[in-house]
Each structure stands twice: as C-alpha cells, then as structure tokens.
ZATIMAR-431017 format. One record per residue: x, y, z of N, C-alpha, C, O in turn. Coordinates in steps of 0.1 Angstrom, whole numbers, plus 5000, padded with zeros to 4 digits. Last residue first. Example, Ala and Ser with C-alpha at 12.3 -4.5 7.8 and 13.67 -1.06 7.14 Angstrom:
<rokes>
> n_xx, n_yy, n_zz, ca_xx, ca_yy, ca_zz, c_xx, c_yy, c_zz, o_xx, o_yy, o_zz
> 5128, 4978, 5071, 5137, 4989, 5071, 5129, 5000, 5079, 5134, 5011, 5080;
> 5132, 4943, 5078, 5123, 4955, 5078, 5132, 4967, 5078, 5142, 4967, 5085;
</rokes>
This chain:
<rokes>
> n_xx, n_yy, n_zz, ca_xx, ca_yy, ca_zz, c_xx, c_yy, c_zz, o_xx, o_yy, o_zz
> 4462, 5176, 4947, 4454, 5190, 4946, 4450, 5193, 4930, 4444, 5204, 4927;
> 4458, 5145, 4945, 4445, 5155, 4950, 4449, 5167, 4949, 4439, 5173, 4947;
> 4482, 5142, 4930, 4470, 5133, 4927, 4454, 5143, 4936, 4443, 5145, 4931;
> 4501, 5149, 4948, 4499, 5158, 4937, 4483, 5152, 4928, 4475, 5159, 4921;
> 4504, 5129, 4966, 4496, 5143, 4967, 4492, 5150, 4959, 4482, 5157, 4960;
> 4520, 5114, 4956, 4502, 5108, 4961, 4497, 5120, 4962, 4486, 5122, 4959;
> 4541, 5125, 4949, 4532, 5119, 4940, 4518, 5119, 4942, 4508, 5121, 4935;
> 4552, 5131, 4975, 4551, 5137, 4962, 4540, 5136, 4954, 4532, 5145, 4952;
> 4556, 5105, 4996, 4542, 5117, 4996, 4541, 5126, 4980, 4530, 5126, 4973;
> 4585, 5101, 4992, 4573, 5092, 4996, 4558, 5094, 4991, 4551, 5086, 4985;
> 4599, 5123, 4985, 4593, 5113, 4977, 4587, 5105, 4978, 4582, 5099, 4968;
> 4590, 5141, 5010, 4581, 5147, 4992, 4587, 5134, 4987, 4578, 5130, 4980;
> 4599, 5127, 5029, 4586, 5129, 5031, 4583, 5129, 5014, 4577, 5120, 5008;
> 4630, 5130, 5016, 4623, 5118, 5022, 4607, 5122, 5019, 4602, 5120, 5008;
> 4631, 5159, 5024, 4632, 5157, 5012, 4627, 5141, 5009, 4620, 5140, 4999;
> 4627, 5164, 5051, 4614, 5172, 5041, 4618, 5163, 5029, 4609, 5158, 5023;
> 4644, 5151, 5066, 4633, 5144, 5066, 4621, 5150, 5055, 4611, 5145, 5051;
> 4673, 5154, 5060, 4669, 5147, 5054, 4651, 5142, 5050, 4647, 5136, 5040;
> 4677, 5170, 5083, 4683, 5177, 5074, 4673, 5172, 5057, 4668, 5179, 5049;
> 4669, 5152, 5105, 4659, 5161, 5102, 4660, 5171, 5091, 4652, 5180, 5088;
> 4690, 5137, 5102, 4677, 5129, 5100, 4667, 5141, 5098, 4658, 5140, 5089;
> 4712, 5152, 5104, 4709, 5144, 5097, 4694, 5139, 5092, 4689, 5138, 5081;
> 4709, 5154, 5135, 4702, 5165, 5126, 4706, 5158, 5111, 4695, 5161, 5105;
> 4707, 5129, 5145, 4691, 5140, 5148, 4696, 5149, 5137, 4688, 5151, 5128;
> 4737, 5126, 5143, 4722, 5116, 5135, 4711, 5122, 5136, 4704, 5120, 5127;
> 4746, 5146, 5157, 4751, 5144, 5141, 4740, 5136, 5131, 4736, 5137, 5119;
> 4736, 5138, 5182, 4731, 5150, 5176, 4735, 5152, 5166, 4728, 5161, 5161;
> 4751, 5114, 5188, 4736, 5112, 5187, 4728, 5129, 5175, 4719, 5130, 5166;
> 4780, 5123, 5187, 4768, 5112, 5175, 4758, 5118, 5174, 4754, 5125, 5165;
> 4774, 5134, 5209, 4776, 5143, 5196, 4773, 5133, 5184, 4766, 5135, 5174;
> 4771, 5110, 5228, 4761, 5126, 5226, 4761, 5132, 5214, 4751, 5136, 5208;
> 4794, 5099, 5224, 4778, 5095, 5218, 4769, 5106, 5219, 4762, 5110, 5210;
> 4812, 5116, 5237, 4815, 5112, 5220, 4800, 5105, 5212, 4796, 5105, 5201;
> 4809, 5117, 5262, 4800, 5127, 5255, 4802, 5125, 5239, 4796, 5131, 5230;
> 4811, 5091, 5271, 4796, 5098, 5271, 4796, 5108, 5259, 4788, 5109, 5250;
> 4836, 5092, 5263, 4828, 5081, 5257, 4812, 5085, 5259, 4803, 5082, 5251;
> 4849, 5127, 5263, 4851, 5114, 5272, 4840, 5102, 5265, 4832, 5110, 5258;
> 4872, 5139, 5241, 4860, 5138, 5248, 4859, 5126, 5256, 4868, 5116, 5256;
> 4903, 5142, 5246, 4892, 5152, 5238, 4881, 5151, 5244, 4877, 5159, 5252;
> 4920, 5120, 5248, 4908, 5124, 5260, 4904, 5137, 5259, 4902, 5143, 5269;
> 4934, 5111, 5226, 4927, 5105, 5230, 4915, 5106, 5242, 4906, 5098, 5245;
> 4949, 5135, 5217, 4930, 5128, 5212, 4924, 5126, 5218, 4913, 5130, 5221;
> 4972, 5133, 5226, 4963, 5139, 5232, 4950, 5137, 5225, 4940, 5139, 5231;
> 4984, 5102, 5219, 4984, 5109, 5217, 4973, 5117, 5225, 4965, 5111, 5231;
> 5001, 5079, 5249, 4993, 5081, 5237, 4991, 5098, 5233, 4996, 5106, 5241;
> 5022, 5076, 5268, 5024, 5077, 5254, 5011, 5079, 5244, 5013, 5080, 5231;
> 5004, 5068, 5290, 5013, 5081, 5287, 5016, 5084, 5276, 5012, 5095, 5271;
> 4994, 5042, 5286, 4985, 5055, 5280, 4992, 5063, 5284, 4986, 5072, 5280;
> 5022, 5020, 5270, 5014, 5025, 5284, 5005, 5036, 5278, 5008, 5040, 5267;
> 5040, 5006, 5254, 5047, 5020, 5258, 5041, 5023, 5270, 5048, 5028, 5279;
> 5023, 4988, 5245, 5035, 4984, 5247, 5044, 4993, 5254, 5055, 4990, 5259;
> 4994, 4993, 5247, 5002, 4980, 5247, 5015, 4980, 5252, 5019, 4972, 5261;
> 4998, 5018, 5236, 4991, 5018, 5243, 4996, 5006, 5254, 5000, 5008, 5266;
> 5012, 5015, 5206, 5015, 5025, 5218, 5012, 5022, 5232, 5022, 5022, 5240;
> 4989, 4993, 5195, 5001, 4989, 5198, 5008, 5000, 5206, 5011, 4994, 5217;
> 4966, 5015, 5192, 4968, 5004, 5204, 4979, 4997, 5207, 4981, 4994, 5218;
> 4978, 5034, 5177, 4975, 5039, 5188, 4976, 5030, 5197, 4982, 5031, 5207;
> 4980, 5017, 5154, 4993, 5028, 5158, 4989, 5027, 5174, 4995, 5020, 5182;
> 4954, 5010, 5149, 4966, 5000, 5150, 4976, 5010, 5161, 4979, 5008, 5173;
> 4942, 5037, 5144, 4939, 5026, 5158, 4948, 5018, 5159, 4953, 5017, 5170;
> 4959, 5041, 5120, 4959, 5051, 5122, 4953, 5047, 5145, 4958, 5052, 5155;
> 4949, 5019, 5099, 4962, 5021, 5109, 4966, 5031, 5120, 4976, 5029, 5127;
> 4921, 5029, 5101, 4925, 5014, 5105, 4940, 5015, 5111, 4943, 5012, 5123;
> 4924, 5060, 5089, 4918, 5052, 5102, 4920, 5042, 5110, 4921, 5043, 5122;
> 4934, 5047, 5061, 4940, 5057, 5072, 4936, 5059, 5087, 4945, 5058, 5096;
> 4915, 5031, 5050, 4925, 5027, 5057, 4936, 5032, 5064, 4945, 5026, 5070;
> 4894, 5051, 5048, 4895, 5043, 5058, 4908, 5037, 5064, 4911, 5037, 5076;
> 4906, 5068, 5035, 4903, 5075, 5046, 4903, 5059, 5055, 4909, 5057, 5065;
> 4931, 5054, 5014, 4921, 5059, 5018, 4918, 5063, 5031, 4928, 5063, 5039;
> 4960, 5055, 4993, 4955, 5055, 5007, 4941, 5059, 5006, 4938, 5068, 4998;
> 4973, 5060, 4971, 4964, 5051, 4974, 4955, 5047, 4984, 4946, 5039, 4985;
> 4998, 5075, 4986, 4988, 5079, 4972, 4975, 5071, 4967, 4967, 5077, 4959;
> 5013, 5056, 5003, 5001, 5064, 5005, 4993, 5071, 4993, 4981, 5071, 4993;
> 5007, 5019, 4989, 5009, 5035, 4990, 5003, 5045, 4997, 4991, 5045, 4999;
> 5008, 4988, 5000, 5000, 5000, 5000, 5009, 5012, 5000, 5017, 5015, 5009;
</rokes>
C-alpha cells in the first residue's frame, strides 16, 4: 500500500493500529492527546446529535418522495 492510494479508511484502520500497539507496549502516557478530547459519554452525545440533525436535514426531502406523488394526485 501506498500512500497515494491510501484511503480514509485505511488511514483510520492504521491510524487505531498505531494507537493500540503504543498503548500496549509503551502505556497511555504515550498516547496521543485525542485520546481524552472527549470522554465516551460525550462522544455518543455528539453522535447522537450528528444523527438527529441528519435525520431532520433529510426528513422534508424523504417525506416529498414518499408523499410527492400521492399528493399531487388531490390537489
């Protein structure tokens, strides 16, 4: 693998490799400062609120192709 070939994912994948072999072998001193950015509560919170607004980013445009049609049928 190149990096010129590289993807996000597989930049990711080694990217946890790196970290847990550190982790493993060196101790969490050695880890990078990321790692307690946020704490596991609040990393699902901000999920949670990336998926709500997604979902409501998505919900007018969903609704009109579900509904589009059938409605346009009554007015």
């Amino acid at each position: 693998m190149n990096e010129e070939k590289e993807t996000l994912l597989d930049r990711m994948i080694l990217e946890g490799l790196a970290e847990h072999f550190v982790e493993k072998e060196l101790g969490t001193d050695f880890l990078g400062p990321h790692k307690s950015v946020l704490t596991e509560k609040q990393a699902k919170f901000e999920s949670n609120i990336e998926q709500i607004n997604i979902y409501l980013e998505n919900t007018p445009k969903v609704m009109n192709k579900i509904f589009g049609e059938y409605l346009k049928r009554f007015i």
